[in-house]
PDB file of N, CA, C and O in Angstrom:
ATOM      1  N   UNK A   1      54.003  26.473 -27.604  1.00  0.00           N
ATOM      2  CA  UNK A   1      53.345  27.136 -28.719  1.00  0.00           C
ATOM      3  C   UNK A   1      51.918  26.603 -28.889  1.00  0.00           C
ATOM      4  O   UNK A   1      51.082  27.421 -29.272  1.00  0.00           O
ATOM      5  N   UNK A   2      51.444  25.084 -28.607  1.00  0.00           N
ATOM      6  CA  UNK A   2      50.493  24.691 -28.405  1.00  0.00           C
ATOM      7  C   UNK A   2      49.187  25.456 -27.738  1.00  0.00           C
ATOM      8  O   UNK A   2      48.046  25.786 -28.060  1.00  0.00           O
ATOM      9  N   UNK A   3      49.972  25.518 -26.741  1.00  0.00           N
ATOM     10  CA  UNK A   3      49.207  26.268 -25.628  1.00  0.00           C
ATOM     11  C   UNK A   3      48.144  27.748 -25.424  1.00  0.00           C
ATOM     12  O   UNK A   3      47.257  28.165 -24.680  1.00  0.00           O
ATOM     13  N   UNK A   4      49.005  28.200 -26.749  1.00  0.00           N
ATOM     14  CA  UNK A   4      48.922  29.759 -26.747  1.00  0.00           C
ATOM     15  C   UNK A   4      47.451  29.474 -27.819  1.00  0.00           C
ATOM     16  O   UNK A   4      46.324  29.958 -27.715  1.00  0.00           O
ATOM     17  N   UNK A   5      47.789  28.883 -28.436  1.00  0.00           N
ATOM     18  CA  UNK A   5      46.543  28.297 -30.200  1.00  0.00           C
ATOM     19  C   UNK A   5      45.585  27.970 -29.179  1.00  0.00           C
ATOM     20  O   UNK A   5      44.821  28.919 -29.003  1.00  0.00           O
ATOM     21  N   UNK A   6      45.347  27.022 -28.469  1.00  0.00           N
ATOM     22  CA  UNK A   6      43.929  26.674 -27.935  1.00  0.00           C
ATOM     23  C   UNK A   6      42.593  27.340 -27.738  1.00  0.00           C
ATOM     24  O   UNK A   6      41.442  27.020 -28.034  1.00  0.00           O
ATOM     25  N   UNK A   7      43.361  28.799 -26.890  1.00  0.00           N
ATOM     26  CA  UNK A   7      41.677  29.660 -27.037  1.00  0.00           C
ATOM     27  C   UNK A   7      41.585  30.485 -28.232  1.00  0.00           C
ATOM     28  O   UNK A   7      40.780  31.414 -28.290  1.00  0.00           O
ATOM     29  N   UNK A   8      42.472  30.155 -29.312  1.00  0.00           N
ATOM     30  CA  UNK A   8      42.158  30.841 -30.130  1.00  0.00           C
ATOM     31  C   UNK A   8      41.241  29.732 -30.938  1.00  0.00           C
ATOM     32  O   UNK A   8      40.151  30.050 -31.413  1.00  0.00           O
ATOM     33  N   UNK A   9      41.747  28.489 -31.042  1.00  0.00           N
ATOM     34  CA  UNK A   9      41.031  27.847 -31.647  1.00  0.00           C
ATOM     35  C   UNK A   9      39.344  27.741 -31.678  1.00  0.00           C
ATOM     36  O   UNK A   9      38.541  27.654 -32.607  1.00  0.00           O
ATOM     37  N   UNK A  10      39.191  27.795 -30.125  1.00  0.00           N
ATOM     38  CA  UNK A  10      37.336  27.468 -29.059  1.00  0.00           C
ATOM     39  C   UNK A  10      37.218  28.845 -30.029  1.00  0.00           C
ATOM     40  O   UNK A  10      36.531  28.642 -31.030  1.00  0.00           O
ATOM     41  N   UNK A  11      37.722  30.101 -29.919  1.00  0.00           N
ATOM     42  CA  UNK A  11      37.143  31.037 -30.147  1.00  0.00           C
ATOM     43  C   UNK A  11      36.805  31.175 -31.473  1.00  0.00           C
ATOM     44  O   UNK A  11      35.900  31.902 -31.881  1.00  0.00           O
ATOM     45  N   UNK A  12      37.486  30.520 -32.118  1.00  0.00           N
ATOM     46  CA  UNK A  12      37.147  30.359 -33.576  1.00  0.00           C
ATOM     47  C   UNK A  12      36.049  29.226 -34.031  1.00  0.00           C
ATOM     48  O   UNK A  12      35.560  29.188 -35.160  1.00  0.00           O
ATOM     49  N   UNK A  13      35.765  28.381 -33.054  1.00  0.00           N
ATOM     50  CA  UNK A  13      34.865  27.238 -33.321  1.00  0.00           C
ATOM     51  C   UNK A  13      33.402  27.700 -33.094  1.00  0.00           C
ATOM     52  O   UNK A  13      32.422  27.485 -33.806  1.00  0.00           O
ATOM     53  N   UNK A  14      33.527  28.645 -31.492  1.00  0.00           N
ATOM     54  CA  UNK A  14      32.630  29.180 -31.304  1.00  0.00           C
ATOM     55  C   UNK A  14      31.781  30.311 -32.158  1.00  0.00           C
ATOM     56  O   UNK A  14      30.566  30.486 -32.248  1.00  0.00           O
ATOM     57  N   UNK A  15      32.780  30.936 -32.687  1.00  0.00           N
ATOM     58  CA  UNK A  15      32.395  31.933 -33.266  1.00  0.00           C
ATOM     59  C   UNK A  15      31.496  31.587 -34.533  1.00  0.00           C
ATOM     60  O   UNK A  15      30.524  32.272 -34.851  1.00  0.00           O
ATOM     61  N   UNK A  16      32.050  30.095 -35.442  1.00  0.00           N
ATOM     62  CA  UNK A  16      31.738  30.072 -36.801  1.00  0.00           C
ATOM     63  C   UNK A  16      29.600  28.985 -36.257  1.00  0.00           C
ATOM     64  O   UNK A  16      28.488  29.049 -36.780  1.00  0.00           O
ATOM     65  N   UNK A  17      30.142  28.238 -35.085  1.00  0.00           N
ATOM     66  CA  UNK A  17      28.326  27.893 -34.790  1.00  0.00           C
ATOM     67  C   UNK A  17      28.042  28.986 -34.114  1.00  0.00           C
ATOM     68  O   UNK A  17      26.823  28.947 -34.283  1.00  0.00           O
ATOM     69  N   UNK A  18      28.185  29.773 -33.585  1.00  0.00           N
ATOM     70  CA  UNK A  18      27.172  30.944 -33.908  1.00  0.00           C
ATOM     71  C   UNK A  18      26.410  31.673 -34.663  1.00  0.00           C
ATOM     72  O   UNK A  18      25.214  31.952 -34.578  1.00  0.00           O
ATOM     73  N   UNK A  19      27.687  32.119 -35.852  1.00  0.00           N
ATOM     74  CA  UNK A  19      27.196  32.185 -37.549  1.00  0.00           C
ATOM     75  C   UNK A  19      26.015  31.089 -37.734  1.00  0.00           C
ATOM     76  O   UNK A  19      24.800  31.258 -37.844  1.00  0.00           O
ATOM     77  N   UNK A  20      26.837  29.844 -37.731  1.00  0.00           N
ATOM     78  CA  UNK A  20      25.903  28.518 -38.613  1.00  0.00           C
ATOM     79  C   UNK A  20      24.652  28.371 -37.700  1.00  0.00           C
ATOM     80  O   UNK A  20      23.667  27.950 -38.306  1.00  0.00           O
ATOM     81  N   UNK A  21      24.450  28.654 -36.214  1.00  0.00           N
ATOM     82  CA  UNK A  21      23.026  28.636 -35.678  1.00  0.00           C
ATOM     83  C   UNK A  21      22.058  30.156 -36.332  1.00  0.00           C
ATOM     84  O   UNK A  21      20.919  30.037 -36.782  1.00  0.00           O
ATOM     85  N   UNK A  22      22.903  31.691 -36.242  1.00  0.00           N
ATOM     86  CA  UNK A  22      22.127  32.459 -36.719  1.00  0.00           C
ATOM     87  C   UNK A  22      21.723  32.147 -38.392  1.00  0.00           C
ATOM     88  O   UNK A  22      20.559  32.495 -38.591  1.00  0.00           O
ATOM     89  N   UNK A  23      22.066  31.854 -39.038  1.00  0.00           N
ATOM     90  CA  UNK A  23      21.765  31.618 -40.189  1.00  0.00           C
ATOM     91  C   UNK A  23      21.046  30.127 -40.429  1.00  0.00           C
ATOM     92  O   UNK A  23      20.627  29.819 -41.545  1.00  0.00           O
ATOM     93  N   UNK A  24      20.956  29.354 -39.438  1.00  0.00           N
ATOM     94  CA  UNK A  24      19.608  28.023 -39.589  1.00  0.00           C
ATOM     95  C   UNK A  24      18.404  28.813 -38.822  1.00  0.00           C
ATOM     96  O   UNK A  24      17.262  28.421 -39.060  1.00  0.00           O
ATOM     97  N   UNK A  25      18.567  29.803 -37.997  1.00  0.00           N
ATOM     98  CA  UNK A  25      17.557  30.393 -37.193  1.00  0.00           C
ATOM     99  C   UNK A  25      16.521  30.967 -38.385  1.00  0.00           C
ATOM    100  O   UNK A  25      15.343  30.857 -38.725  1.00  0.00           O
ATOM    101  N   UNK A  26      17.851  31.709 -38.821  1.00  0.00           N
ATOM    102  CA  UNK A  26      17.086  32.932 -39.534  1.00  0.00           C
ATOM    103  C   UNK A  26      16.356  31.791 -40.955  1.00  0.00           C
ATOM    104  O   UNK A  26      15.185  31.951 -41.299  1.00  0.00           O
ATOM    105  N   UNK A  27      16.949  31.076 -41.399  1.00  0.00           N
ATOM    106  CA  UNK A  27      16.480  30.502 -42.304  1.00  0.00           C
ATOM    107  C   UNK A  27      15.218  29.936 -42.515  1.00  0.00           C
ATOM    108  O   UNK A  27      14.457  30.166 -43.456  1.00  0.00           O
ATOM    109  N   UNK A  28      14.960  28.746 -41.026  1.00  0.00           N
ATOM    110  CA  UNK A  28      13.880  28.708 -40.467  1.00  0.00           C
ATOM    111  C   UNK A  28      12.637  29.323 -40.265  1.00  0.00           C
ATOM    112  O   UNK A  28      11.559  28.836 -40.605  1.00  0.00           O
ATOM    113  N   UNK A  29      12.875  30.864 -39.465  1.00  0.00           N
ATOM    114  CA  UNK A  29      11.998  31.525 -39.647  1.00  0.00           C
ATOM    115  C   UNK A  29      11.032  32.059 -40.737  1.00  0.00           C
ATOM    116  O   UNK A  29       9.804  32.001 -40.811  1.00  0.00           O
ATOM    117  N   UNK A  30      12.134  32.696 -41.709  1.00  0.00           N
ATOM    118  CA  UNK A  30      11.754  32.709 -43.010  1.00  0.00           C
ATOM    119  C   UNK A  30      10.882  32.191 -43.583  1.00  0.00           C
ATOM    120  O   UNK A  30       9.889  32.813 -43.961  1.00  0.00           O
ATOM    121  N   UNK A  31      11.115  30.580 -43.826  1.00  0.00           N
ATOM    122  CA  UNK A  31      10.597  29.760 -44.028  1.00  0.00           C
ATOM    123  C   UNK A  31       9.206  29.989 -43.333  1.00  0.00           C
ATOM    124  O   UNK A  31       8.323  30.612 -43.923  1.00  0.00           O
ATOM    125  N   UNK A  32       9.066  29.598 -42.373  1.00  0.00           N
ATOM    126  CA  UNK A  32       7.881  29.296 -41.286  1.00  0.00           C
ATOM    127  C   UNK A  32       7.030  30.596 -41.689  1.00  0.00           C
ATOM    128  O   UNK A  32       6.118  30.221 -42.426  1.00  0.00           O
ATOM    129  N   UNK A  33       6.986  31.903 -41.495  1.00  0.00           N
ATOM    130  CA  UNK A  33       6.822  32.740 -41.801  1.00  0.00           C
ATOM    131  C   UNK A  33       6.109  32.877 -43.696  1.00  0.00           C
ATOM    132  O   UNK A  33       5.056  33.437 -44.000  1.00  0.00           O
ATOM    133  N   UNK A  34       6.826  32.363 -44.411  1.00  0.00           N
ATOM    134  CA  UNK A  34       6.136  32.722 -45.476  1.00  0.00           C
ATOM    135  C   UNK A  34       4.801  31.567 -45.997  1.00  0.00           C
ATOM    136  O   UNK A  34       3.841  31.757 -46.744  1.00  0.00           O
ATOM    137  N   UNK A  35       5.231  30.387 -45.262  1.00  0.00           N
ATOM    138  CA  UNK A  35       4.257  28.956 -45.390  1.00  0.00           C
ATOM    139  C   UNK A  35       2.982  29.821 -44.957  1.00  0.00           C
ATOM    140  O   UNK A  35       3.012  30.924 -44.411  1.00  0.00           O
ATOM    141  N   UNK A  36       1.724  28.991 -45.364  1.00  0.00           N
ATOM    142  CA  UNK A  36       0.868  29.523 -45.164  1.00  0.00           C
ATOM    143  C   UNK A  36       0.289  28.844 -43.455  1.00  0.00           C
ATOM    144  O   UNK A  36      -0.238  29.350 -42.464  1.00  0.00           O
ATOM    145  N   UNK A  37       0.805  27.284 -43.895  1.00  0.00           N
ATOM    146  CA  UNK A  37       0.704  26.525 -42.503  1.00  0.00           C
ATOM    147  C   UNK A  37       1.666  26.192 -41.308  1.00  0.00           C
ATOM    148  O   UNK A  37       1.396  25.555 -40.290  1.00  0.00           O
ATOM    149  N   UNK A  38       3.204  26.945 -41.783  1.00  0.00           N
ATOM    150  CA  UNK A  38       3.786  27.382 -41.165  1.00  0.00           C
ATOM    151  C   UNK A  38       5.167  25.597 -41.009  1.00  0.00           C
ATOM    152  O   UNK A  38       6.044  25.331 -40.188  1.00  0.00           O
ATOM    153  N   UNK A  39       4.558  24.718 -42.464  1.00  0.00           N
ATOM    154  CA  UNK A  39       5.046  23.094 -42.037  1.00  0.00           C
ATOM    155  C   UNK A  39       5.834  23.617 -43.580  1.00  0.00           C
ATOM    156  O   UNK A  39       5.395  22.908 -44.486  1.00  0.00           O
ATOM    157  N   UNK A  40       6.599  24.386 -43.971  1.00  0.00           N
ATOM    158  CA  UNK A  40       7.054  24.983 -45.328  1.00  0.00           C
ATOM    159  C   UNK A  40       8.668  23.376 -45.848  1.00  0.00           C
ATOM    160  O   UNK A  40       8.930  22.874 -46.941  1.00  0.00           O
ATOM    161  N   UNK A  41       9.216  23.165 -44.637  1.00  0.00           N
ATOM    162  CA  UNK A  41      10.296  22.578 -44.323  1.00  0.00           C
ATOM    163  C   UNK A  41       9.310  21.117 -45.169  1.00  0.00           C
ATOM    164  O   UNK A  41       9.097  20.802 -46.339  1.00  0.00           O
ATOM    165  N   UNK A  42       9.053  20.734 -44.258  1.00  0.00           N
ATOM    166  CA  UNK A  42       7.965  19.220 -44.151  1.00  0.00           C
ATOM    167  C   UNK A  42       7.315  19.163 -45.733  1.00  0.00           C
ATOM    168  O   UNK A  42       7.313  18.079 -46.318  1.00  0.00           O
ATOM    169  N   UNK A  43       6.762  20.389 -46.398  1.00  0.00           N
ATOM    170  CA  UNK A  43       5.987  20.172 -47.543  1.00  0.00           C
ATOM    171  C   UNK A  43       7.431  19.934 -48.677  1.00  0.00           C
ATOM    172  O   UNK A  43       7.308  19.107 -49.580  1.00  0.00           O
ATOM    173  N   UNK A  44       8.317  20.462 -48.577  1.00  0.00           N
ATOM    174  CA  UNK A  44       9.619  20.471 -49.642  1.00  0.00           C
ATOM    175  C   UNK A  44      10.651  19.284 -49.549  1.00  0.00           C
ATOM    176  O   UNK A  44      11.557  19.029 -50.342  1.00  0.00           O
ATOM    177  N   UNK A  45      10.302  18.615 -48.391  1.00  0.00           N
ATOM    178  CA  UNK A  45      10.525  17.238 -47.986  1.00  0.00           C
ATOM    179  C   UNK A  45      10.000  15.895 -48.689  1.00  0.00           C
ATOM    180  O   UNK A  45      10.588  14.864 -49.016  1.00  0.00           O
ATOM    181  N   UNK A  46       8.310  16.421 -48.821  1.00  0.00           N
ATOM    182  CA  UNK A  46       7.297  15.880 -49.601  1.00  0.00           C
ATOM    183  C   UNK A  46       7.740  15.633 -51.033  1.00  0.00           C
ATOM    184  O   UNK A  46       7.815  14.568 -51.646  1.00  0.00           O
ATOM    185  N   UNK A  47       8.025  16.912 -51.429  1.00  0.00           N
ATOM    186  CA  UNK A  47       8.275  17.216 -52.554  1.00  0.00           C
ATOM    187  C   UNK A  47       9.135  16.418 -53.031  1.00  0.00           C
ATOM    188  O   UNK A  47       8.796  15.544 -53.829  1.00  0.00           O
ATOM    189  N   UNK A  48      10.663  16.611 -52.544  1.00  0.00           N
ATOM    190  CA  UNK A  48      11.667  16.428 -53.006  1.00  0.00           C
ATOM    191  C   UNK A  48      11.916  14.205 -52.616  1.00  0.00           C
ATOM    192  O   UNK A  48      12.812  13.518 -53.108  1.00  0.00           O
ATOM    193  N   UNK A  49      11.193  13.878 -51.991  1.00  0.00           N
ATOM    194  CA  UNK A  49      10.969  12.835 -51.446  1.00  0.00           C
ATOM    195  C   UNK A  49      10.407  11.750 -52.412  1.00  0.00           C
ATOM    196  O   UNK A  49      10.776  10.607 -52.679  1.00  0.00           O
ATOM    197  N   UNK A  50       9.058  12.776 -52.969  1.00  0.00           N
ATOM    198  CA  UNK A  50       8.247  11.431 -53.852  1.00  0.00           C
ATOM    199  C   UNK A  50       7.295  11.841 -53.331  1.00  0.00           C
ATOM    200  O   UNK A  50       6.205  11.303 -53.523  1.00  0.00           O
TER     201      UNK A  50
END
């Protein structure tokens, strides 16, 4: 019974970092995109930092 679960499992692991890479991609971009200097990540770092 083990046996049978395994590629279901990869396929389910795979599937959910795919999600979690398209959605840091897209997030990223976003980001980068609306900065004026394109460092949007780095300045909210600043921010939230001190």
């Amino acid at each position: 019974m083990n046996v049978g679960l395994n590629p279901v499992k990869i396929i389910w692991m795979m599937m959910w970092a795919a999600i979690a890479s398209i959605l840091l991609f897209f997030s990223i971009t976003v980001s980068a995109i609306l900065s004026k200097t394109g460092n949007l990540a780095f300045t909210f770092s600043k921010i939230r930092g001190g």
